[in-house]
Structures are given as structure tokens and as C-alpha cells.
C-alpha angles and dihedrals in degrees: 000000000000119000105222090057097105112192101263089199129107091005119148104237098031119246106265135226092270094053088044090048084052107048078050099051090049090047093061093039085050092058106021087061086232136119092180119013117226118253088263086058104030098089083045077053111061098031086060090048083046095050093044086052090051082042093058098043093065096048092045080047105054097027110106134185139173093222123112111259112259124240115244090214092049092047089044090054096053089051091056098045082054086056101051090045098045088038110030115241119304113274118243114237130155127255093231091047093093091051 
């Protein structure tokens, strides 16, 4: 799957109708192989992105838990802790150091 596809369910507040459009964006880029469809794909394209986010909103619609929502904030800090320990701390270097 792509990585950047995060789960959109049981989430406080619910995932909305851009971050559903774009899971689904990156679904079809992911297995279509474009990033940007030609303009003889582009109208497939975007029906099938269209589809996959339709797609989406039924199953976000009828799936059910008995979990607690998560919290967007608390998911995005343990992603960042992973990171820092996959990855080490960011670096500080200054904005004018490329020039």
C-alpha cells in the first residue's frame, strides 16, 4: 500500500471528504503507475479516483467498533517519536546555509 494512505476510521473528529478524495487519489496513482494521467487517461482517471472515494465512503459509513475514537494530535506524535527513533532527530541547520 502507499505510504502515505493513513486509516481514515475511528478517528475524533471523522475523516472528511478531502482526506477521503485523497486516500483515494493516491490509491489509483499507486496502481495505475501515474502520477498524472495523460490527457487520454485523464477522464478513466478520475472516474476511477471518483469510484475508490465512493467506495470509501460506504465502507467509513457502515464500519462500526467499540473502541474510543483516536485523537489525530496524539497519532501524529507517536509518528513523529518512530521517526526520530528510526531515523535519529532532525538535524538543525540553518534556512540561509544552501545559499
Amino acid at each position: 500500500m502507499c505510504r502515505s494512505i493513513k486509516p481514515l476510521f475511528n478517528f475524533d473528529p471523522p475523516a472528511s471528504d478531502a482526506d477521503i478524495e485523497a486516500a483515494a487519489l493516491q490509491f489509483v496513482r499507486k496502481i495505475s503507475g501515474f502520477t498524472a494521467p495523460s490527457k487520454a487517461n485523464e477522464e478513466a482517471f478520475q472516474q476511477a479516483v471518483q469510484e475508490v472515494a465512493d467506495a470509501a465512503r460506504r465502507l467509513m459509513g457502515s464500519l462500526v467498533t467499540s473502541a474510543e475514537p483516536r485523537s489525530r494530535a496524539v497519532e501524529i506524535e507517536r509518528a513523529r517519536v518512530r521517526s526520530i527513533k528510526r531515523f535519529g532527530p532532525k538535524p538543525d541547520v540553518p534556512p540561509d546555509s544552501f545559499s
